[in-house]
Biopython code that builds the backbone (N, CA, C, O; Angstrom):
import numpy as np
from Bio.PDB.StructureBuilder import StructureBuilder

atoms = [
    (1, "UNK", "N", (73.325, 94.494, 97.460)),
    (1, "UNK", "CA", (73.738, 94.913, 96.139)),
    (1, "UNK", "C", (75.262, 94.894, 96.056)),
    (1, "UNK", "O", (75.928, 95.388, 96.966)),
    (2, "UNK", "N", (75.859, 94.304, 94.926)),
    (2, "UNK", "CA", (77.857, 94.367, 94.720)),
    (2, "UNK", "C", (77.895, 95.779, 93.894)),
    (2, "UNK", "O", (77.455, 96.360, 92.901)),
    (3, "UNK", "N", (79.085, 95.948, 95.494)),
    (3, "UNK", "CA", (79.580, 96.965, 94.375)),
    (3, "UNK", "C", (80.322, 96.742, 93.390)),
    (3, "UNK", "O", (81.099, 95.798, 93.253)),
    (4, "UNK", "N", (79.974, 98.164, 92.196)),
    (4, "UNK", "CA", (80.617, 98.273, 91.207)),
    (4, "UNK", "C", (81.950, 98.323, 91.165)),
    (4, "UNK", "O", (82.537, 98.953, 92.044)),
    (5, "UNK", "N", (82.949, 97.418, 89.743)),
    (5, "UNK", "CA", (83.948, 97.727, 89.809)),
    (5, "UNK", "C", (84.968, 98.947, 89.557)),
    (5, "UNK", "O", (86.193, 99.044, 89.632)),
    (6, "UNK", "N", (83.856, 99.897, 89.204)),
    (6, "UNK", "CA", (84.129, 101.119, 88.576)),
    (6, "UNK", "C", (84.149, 102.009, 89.479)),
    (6, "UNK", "O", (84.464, 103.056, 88.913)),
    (7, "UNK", "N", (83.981, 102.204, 90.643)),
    (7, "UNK", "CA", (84.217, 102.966, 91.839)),
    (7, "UNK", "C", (85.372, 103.689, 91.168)),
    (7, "UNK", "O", (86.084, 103.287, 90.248)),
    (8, "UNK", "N", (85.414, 105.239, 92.051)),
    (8, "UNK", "CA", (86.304, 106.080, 92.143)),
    (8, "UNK", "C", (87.652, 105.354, 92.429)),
    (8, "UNK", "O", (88.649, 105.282, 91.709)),
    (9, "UNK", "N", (87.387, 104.751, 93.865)),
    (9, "UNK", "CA", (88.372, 104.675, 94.767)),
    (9, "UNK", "C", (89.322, 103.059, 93.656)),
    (9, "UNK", "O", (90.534, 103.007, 93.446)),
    (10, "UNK", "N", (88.376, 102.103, 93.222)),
    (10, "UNK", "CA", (89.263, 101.307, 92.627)),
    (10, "UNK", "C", (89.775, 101.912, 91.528)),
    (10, "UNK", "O", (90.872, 101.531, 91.120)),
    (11, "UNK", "N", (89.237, 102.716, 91.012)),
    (11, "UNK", "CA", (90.059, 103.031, 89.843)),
    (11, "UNK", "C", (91.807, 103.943, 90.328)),
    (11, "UNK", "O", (92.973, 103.689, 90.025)),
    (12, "UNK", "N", (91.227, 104.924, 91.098)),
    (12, "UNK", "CA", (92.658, 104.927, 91.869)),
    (12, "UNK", "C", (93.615, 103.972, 92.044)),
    (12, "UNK", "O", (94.740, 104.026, 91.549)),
    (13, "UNK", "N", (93.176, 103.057, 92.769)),
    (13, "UNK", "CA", (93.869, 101.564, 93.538)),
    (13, "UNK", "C", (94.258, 101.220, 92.303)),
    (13, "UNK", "O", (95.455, 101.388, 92.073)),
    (14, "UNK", "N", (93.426, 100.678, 91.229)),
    (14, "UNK", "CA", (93.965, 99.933, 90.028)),
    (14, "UNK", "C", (95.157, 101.117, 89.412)),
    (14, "UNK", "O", (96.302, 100.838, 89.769)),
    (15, "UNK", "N", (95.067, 102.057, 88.768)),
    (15, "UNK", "CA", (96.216, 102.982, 88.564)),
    (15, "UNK", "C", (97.462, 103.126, 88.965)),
    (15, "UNK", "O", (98.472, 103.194, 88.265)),
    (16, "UNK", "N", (97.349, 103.178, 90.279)),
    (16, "UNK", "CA", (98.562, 103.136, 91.489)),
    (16, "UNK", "C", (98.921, 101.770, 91.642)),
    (16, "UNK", "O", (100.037, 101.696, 92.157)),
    (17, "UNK", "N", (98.496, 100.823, 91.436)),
    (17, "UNK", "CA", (98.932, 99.458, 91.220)),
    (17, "UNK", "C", (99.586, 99.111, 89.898)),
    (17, "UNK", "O", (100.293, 98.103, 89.914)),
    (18, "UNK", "N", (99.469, 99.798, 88.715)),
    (18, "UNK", "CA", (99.466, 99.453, 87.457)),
    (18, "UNK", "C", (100.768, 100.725, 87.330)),
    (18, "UNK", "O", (101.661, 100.465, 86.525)),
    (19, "UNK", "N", (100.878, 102.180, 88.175)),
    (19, "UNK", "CA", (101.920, 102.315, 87.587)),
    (19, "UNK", "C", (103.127, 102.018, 88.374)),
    (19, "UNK", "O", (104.168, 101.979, 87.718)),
    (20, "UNK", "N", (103.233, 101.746, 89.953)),
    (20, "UNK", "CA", (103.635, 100.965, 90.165)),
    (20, "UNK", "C", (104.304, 99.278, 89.976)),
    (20, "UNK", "O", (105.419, 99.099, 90.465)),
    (21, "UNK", "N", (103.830, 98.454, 89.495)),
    (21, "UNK", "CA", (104.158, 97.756, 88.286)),
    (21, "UNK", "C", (105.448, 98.194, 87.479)),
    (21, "UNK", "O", (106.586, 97.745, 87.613)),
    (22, "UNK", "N", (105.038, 99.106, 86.672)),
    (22, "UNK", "CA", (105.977, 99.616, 85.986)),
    (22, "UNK", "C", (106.833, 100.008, 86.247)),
    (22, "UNK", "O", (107.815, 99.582, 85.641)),
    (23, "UNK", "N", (106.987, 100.760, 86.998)),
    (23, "UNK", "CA", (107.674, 101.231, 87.562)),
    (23, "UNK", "C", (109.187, 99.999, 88.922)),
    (23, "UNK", "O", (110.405, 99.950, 89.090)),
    (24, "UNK", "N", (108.165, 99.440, 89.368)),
    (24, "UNK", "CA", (109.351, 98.218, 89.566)),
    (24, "UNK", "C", (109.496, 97.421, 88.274)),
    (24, "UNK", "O", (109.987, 96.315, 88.501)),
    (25, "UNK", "N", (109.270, 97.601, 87.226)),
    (25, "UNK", "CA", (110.040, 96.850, 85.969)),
    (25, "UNK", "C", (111.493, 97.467, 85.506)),
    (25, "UNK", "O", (112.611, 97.096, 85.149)),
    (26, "UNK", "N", (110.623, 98.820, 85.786)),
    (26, "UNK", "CA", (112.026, 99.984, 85.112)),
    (26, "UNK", "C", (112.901, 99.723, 86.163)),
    (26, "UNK", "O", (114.025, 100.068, 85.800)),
    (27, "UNK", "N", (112.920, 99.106, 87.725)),
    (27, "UNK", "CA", (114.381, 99.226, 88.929)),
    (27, "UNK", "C", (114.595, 98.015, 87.987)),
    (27, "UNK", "O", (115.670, 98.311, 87.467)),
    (28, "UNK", "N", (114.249, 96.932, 87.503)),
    (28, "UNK", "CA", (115.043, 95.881, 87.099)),
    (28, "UNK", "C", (115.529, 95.881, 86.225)),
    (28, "UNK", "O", (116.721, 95.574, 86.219)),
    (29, "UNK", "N", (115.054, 96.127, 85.374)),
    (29, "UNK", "CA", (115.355, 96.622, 83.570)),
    (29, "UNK", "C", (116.998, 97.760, 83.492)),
    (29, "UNK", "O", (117.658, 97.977, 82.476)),
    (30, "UNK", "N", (117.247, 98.246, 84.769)),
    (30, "UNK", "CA", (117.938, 99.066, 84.787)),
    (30, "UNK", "C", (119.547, 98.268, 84.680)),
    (30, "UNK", "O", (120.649, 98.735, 84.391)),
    (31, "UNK", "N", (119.087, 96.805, 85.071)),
    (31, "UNK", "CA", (120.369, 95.907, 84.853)),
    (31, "UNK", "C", (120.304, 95.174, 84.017)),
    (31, "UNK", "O", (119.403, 94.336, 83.989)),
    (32, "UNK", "N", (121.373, 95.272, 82.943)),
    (32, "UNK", "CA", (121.842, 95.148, 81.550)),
    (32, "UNK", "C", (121.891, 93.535, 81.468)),
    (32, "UNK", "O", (121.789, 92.872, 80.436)),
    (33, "UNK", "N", (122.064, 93.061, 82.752)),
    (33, "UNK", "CA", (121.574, 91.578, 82.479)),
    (33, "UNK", "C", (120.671, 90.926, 82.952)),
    (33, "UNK", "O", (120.660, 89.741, 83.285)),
    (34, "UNK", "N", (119.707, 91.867, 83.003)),
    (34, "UNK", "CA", (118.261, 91.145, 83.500)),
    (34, "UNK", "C", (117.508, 91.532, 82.006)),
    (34, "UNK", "O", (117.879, 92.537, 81.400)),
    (35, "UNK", "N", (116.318, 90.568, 81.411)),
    (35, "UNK", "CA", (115.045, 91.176, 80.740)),
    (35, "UNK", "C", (114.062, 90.825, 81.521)),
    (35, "UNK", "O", (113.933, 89.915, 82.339)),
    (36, "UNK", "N", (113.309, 91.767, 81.118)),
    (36, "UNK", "CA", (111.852, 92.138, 81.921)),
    (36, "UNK", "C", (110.828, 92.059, 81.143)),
    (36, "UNK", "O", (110.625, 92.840, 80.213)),
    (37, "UNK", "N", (110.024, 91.019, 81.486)),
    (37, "UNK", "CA", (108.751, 90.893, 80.786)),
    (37, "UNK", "C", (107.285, 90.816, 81.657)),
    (37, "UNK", "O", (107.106, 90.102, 82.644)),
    (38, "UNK", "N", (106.142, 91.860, 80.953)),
    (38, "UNK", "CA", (105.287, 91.935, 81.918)),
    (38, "UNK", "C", (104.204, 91.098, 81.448)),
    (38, "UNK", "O", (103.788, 91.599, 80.404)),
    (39, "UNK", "N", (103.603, 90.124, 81.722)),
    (39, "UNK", "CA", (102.742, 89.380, 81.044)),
    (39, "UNK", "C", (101.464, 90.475, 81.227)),
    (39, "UNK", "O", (101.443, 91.456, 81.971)),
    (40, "UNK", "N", (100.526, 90.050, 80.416)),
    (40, "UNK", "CA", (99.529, 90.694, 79.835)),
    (40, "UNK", "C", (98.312, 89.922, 80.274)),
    (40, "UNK", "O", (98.258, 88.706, 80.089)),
    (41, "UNK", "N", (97.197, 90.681, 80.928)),
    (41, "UNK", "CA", (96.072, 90.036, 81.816)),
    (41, "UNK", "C", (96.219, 89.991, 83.280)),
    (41, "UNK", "O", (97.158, 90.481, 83.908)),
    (42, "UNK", "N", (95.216, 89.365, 83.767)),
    (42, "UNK", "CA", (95.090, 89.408, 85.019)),
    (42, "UNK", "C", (95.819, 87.886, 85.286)),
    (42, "UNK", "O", (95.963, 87.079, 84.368)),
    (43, "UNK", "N", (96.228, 87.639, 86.599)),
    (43, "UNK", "CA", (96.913, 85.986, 86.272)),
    (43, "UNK", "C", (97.878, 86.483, 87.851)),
    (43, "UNK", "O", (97.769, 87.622, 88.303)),
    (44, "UNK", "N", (98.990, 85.164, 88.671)),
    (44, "UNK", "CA", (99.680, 85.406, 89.703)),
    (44, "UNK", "C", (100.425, 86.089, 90.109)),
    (44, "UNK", "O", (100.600, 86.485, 91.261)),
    (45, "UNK", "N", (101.504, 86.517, 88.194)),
    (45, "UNK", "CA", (102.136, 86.974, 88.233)),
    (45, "UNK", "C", (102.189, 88.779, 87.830)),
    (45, "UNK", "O", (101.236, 89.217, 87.186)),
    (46, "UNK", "N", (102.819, 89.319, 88.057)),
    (46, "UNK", "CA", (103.149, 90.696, 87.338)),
    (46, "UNK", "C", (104.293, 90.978, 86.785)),
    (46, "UNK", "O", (104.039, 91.785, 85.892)),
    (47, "UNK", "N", (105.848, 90.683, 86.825)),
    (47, "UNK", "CA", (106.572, 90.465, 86.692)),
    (47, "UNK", "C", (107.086, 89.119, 85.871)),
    (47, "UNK", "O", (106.677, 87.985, 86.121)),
    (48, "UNK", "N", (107.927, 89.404, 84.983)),
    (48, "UNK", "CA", (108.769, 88.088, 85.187)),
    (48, "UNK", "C", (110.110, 88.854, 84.444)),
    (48, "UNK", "O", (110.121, 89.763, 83.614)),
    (49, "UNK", "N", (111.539, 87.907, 85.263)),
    (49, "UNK", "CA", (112.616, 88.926, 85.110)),
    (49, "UNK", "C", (113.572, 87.356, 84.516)),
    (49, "UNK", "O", (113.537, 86.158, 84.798)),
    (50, "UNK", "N", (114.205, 88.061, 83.759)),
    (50, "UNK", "CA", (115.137, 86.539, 83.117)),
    (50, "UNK", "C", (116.637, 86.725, 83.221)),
    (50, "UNK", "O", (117.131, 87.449, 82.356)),
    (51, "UNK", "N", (117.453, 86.199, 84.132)),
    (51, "UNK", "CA", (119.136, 86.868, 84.187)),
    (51, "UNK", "C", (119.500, 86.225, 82.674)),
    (51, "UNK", "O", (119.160, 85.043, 82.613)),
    (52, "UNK", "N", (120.084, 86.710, 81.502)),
    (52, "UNK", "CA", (120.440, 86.475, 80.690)),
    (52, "UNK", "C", (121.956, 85.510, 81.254)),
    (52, "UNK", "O", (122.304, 84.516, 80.616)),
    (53, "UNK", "N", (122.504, 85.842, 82.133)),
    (53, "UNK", "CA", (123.884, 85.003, 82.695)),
    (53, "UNK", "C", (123.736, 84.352, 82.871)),
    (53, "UNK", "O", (124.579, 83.603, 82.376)),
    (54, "UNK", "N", (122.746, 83.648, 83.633)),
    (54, "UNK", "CA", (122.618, 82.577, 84.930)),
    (54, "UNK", "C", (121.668, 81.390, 83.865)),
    (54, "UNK", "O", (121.850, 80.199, 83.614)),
    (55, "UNK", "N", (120.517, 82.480, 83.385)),
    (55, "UNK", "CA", (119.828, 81.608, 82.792)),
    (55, "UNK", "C", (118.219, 81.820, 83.964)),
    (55, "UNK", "O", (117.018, 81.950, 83.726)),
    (56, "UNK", "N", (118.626, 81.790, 84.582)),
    (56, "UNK", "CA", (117.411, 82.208, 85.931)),
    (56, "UNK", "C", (116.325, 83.118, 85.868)),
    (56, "UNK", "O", (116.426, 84.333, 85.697)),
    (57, "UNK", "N", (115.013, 82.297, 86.054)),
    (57, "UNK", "CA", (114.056, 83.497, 86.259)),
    (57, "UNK", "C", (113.205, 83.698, 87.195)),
    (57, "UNK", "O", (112.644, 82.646, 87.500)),
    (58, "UNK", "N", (112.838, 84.647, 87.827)),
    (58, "UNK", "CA", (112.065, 85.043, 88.913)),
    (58, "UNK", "C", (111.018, 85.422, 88.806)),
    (58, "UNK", "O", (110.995, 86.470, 88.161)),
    (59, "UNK", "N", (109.948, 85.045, 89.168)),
    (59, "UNK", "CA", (108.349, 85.523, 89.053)),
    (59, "UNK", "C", (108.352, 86.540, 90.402)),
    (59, "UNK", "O", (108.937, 86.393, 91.475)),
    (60, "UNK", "N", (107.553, 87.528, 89.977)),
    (60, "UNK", "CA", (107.121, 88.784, 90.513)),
    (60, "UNK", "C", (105.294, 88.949, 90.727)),
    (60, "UNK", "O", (104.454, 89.205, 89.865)),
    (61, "UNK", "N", (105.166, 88.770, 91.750)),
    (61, "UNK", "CA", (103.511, 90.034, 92.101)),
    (61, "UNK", "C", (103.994, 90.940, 92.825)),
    (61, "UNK", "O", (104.521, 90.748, 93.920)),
    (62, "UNK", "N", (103.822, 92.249, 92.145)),
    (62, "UNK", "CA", (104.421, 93.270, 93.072)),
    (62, "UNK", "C", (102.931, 94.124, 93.795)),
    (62, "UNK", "O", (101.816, 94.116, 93.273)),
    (63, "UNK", "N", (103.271, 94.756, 94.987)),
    (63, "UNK", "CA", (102.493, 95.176, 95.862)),
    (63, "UNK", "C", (102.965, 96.321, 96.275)),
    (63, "UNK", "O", (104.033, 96.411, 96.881)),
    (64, "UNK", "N", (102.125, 97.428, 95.951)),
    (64, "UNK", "CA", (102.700, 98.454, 96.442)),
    (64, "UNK", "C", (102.249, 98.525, 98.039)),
    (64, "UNK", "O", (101.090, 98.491, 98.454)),
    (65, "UNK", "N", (103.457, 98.631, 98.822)),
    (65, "UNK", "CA", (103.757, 98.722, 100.143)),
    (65, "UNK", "C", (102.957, 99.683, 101.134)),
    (65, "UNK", "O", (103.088, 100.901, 101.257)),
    (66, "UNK", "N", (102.342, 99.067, 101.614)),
    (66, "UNK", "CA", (101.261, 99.837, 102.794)),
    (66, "UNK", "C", (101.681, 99.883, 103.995)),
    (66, "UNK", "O", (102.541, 99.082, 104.360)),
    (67, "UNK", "N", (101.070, 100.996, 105.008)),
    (67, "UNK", "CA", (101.616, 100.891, 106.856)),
    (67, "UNK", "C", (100.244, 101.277, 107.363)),
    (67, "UNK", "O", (99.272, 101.966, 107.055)),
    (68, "UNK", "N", (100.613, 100.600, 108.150)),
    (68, "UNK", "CA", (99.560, 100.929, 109.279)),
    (68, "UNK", "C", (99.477, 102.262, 109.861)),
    (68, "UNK", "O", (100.233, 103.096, 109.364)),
    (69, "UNK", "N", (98.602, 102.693, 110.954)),
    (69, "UNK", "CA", (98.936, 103.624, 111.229)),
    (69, "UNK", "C", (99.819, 104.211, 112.196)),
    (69, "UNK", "O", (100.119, 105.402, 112.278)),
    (70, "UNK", "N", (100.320, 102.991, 113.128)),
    (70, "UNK", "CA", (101.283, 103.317, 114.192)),
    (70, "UNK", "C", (102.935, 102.869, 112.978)),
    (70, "UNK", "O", (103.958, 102.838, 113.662)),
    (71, "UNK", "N", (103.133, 102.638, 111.806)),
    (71, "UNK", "CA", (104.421, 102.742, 111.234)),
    (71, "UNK", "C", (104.676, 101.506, 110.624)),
    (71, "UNK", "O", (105.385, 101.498, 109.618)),
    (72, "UNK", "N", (104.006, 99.985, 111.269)),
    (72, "UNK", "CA", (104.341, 99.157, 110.660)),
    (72, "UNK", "C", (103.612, 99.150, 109.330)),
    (72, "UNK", "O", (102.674, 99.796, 108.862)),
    (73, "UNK", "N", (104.876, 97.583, 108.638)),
    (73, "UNK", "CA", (104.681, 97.391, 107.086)),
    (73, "UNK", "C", (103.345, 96.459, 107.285)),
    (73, "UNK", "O", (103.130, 95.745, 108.265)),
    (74, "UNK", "N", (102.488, 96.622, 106.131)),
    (74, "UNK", "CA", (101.558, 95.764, 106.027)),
    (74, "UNK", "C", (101.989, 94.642, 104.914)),
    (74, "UNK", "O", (102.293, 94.811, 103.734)),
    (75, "UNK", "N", (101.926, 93.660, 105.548)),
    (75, "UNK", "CA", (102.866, 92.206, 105.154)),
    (75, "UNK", "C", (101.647, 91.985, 104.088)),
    (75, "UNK", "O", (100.709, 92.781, 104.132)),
    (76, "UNK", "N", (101.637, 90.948, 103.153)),
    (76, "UNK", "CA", (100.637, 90.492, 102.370)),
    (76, "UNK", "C", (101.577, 89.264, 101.913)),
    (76, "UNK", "O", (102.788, 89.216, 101.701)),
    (77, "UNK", "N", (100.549, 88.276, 101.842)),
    (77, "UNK", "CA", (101.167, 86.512, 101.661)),
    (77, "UNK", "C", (100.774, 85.934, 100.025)),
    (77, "UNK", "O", (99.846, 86.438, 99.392)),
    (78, "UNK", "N", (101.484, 85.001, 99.566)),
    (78, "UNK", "CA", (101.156, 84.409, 98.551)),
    (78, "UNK", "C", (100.173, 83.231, 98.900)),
    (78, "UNK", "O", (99.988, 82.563, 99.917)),
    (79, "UNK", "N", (99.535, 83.252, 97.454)),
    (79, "UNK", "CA", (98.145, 82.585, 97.158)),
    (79, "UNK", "C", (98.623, 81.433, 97.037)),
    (79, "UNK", "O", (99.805, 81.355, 96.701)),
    (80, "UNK", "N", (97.867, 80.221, 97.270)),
    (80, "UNK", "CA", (98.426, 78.896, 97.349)),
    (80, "UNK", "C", (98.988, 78.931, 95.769)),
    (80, "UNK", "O", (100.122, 78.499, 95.563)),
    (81, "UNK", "N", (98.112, 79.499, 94.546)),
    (81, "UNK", "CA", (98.534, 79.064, 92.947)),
    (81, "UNK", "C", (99.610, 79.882, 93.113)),
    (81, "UNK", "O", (100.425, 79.093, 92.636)),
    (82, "UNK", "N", (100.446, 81.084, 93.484)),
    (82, "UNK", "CA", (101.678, 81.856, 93.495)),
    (82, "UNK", "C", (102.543, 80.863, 94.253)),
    (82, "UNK", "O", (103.678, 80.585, 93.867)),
    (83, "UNK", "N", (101.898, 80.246, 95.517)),
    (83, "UNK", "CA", (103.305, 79.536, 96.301)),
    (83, "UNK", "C", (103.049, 78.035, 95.065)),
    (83, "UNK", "O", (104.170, 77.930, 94.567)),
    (84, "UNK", "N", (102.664, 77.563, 94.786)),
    (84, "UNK", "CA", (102.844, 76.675, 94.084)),
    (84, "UNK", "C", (103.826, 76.731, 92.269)),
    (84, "UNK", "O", (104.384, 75.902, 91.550)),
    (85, "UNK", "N", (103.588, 78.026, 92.234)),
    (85, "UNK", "CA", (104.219, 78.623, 91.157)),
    (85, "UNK", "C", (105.876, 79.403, 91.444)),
    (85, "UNK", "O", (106.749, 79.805, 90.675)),
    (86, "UNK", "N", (105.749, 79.357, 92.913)),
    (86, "UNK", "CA", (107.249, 79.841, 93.275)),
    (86, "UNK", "C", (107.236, 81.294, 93.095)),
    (86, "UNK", "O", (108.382, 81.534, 92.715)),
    (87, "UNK", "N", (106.561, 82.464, 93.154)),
    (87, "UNK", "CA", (106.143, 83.590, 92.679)),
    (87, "UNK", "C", (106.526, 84.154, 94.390)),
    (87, "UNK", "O", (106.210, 83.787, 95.522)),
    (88, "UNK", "N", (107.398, 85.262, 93.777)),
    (88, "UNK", "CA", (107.999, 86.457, 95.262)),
    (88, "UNK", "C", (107.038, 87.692, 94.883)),
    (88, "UNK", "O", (106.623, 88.318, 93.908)),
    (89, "UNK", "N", (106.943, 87.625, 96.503)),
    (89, "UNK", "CA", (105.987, 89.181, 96.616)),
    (89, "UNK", "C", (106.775, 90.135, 96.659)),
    (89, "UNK", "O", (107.584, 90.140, 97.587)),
    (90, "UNK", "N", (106.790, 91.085, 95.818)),
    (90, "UNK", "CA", (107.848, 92.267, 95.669)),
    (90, "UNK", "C", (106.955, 93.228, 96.320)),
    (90, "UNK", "O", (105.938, 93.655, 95.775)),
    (91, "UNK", "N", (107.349, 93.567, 97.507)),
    (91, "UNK", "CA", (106.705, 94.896, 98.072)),
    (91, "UNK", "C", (107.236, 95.997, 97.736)),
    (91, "UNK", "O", (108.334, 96.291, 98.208)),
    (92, "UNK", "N", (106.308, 97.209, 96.477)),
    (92, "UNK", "CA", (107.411, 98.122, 96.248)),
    (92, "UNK", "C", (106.839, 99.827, 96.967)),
    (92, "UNK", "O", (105.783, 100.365, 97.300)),
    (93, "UNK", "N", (108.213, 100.129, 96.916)),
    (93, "UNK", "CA", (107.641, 100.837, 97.623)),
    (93, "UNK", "C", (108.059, 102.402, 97.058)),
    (93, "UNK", "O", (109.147, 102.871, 97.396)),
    (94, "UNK", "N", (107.231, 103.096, 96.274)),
    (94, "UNK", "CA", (107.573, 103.830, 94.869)),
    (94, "UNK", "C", (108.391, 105.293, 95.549)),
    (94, "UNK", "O", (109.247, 105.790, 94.817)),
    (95, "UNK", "N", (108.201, 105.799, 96.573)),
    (95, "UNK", "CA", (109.161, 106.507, 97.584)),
    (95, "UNK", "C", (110.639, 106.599, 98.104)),
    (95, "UNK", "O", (111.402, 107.478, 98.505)),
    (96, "UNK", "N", (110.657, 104.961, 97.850)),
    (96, "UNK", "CA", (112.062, 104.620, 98.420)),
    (96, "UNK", "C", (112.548, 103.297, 97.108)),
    (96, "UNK", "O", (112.592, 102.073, 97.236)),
    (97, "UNK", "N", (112.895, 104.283, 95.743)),
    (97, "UNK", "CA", (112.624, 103.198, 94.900)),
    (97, "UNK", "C", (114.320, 103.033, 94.974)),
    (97, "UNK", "O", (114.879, 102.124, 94.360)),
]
sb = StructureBuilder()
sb.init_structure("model")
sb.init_model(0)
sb.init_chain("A")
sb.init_seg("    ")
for serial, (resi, resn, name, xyz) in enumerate(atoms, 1):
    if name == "N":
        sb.init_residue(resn, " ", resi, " ")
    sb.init_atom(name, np.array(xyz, "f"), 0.0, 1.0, " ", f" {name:<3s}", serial, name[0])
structure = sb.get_structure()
């Protein structure tokens, strides 16, 4: 039988992922020459940040930052459609924002 997507525990996970998100929008947004746009849906990205100077933009999946239990970071890799899309894994880490 699959489990449901409605579990306790994902709905946590999804929350803490979602305000996280936001929350690394607001560290970027905080510079007057970046805009921050969060696309809407499920899709590679979570982020996308535009330097109004440069002209430059950076794609974002952000991940809120996990450890193991002896201290290390738990690394997480891009999906072939993110590395093909040029998309940085922003590990955030809402503690040490």
């Amino acid at each position: 039988m699959a489990q449901s997507s409605t579990t306790l525990r994902n709905r946590i996970t999804n929350a803490k992922g979602l305000s996280n998100e936001l929350l690394a929008a607001a560290q970027f947004a905080k510079d007057p020459n970046l805009i921050v746009f969060t696309p809407i849906g499920a899709g590679p990205v979570d982020i996308l940040v535009l330097n109004i100077k440069t002209g430059e933009y950076t794609a974002y999946d952000v991940k809120t930052q996990n450890y193991r239990k002896n201290g290390y970071k738990i690394a997480r890799a891009r999906t072939g459609e993110q590395k093909r899309l040029g998309v940085k894994i922003l590990n955030f880490d809402p503690e040490n924002k």
